[in-house]
N, C-alpha and C positions, 0 to 999 in steps of 0.2 A: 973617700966619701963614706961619711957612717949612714945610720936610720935615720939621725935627724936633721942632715942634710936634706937627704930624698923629703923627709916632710916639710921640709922649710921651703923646699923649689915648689911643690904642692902648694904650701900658703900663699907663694908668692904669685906662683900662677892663675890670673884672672880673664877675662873676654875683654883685653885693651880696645878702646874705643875710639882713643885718643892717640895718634903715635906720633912721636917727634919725627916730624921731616928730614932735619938735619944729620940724624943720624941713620948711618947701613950699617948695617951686619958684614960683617968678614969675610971674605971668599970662603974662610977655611974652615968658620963656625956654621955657615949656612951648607957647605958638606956635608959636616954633620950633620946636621939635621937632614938632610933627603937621606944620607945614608943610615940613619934610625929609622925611616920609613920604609927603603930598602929592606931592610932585616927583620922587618914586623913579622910575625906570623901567619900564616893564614891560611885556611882551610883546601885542606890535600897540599898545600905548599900549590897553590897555581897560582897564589899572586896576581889577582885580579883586580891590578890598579895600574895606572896610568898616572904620573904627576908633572902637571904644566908648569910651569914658573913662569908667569905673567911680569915683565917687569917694562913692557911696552904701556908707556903710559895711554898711546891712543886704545888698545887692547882692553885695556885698566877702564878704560870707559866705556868700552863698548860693553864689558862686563855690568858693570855699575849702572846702566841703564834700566837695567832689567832688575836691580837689589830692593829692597823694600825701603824707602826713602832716601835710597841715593845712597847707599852706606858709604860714610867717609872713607872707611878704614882702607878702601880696594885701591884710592890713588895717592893713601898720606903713607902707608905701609912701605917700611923697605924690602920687603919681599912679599908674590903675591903668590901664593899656588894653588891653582885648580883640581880639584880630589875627581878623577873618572875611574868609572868601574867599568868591568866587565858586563856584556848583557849577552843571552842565548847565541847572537848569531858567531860567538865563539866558544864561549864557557857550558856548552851541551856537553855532555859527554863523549857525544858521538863526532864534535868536530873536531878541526885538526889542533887547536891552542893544549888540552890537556896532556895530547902524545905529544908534542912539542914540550912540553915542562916536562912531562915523565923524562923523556928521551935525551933534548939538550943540556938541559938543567939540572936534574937530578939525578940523571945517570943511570937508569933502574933498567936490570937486564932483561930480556922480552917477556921473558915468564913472569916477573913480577909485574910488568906494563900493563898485561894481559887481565891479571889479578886485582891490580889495583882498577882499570877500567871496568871492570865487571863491581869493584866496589863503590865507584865513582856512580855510576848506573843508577844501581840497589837506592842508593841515598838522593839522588837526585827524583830519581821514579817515585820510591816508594816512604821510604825513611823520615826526609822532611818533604813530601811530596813540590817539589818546587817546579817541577814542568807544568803542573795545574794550571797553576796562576800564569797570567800572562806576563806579570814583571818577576815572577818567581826567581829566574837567575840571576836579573841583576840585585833584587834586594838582598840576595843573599853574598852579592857580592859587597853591595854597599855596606853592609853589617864587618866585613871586612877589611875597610877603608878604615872604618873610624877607630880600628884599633893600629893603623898605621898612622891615624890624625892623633889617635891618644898620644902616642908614641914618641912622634916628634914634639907633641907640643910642652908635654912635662921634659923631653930632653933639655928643649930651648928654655925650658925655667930654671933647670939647672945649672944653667950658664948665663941669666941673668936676660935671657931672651925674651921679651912676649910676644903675644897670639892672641888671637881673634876666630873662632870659627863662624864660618857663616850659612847658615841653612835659608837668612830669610831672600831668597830672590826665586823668581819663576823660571823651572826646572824646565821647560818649555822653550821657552825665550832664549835660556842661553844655550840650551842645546843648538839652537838655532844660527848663533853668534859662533856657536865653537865649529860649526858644519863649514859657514862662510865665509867665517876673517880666521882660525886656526887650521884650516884641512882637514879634522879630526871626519872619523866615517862613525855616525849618529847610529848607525845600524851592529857598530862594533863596542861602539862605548857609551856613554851619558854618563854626567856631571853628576856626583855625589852628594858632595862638600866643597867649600872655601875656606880658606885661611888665611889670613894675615899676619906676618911676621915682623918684625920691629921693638921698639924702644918706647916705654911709657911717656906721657906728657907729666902725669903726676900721679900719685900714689894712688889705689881706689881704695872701695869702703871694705871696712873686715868683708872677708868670707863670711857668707853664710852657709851651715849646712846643717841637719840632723844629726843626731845623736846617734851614737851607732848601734845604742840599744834598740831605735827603731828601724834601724837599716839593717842588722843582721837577725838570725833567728837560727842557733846550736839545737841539735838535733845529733844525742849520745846514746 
């Protein structure tokens, strides 16, 4: 794959609105994709993401109740996944999920667990003050979901995938839905984002975007 490969999955990648029914995605391509999401980045590496894959279509609805006009895309879509973040009553500093990533995950010997939590602190305290705010933790966790949403969604372009992401439904409600028909513990996570994965029905209109003389600004 050259450069203008990756820019061509870019152009092709659009907010599908429409997805053909008939068609699913591959056991082995939709892998990949969670597994691009898996790999994402994210800040200290604690991976403060949770990913559903709705593909119960009563679930599909129970979702969709709550969308801002019913969005098609969450029961016509061959895969659906729920984006949850982390929020304070794990992702503090001081509770157990951080030494848990240092520890299982990462591997990092006590002296560095020690150091790193003391940095972990600093930047949560003071740095980008996020214990202030009452949703401080999780929006800070949500900022990095959507570089695991980026991640997948230009993957799945690249392999001729689309995607839909969805912000418009009430953050409320389906936390609500995720407490009583998924298990999910409402005190540990909340709903990000959604996505839809699938196959277009028909082509969309060019991309639009700015120029990137108005998007960037060099500073030599």
């Amino acid at each position: 794959m050259n450069k203008q490969d990756v820019l061509n999955a870019f152009q092709f990648r659009h907010a599908c609105k429409d997805f053909d029914t008939s068609r699913k995605i591959r056991d082995e391509d939709f892998e990949y994709i969670l597994e691009l999401g898996r790999l994402s980045p994210s800040s200290f590496g604690f991976e403060p993401w949770l990913f559903l894959v709705v593909q119960s279509p009563e679930l599909r609805e129970r979702l969709k109740e709550h969308t801002w006009g019913g969005q098609e895309q969450i029961p016509h879509s061959s895969h659906m996944v729920v984006f949850l973040a982390r929020k304070a009553g794990t992702l503090r500093y001081d509770k157990n999920y951080p030494k848990y990533i240092m520890t299982e995950v990462q591997h990092l010997p006590e002296d560095a667990i020690e150091l790193r939590g003391q940095f972990v602190e600093r930047f949560q305290k003071n740095d980008f003050k996020l214990l202030e705010k009452e949703n401080g933790l999780f929006d800070w966790a949500c900022r990095q979901i959507y570089i695991a949403l980026g991640n997948m969604m230009s993957g799945a372009a690249m392999i001729g995938i689309d995607s839909c992401p969805m912000e418009g439904f009430n953050q409320d409600k389906v936390n609500a839905v995720l407490a009583e028909d998924f298990g999910i513990d409402t005190d540990e996570f909340g709903v990000a984002v959604m996505c839809a994965f699938g196959y277009r029905v028909a082509e969309p209109r060019q991309k639009t975007r700015q120029p990137l003389d108005k998007v960037v600004r060099w500073y030599e």
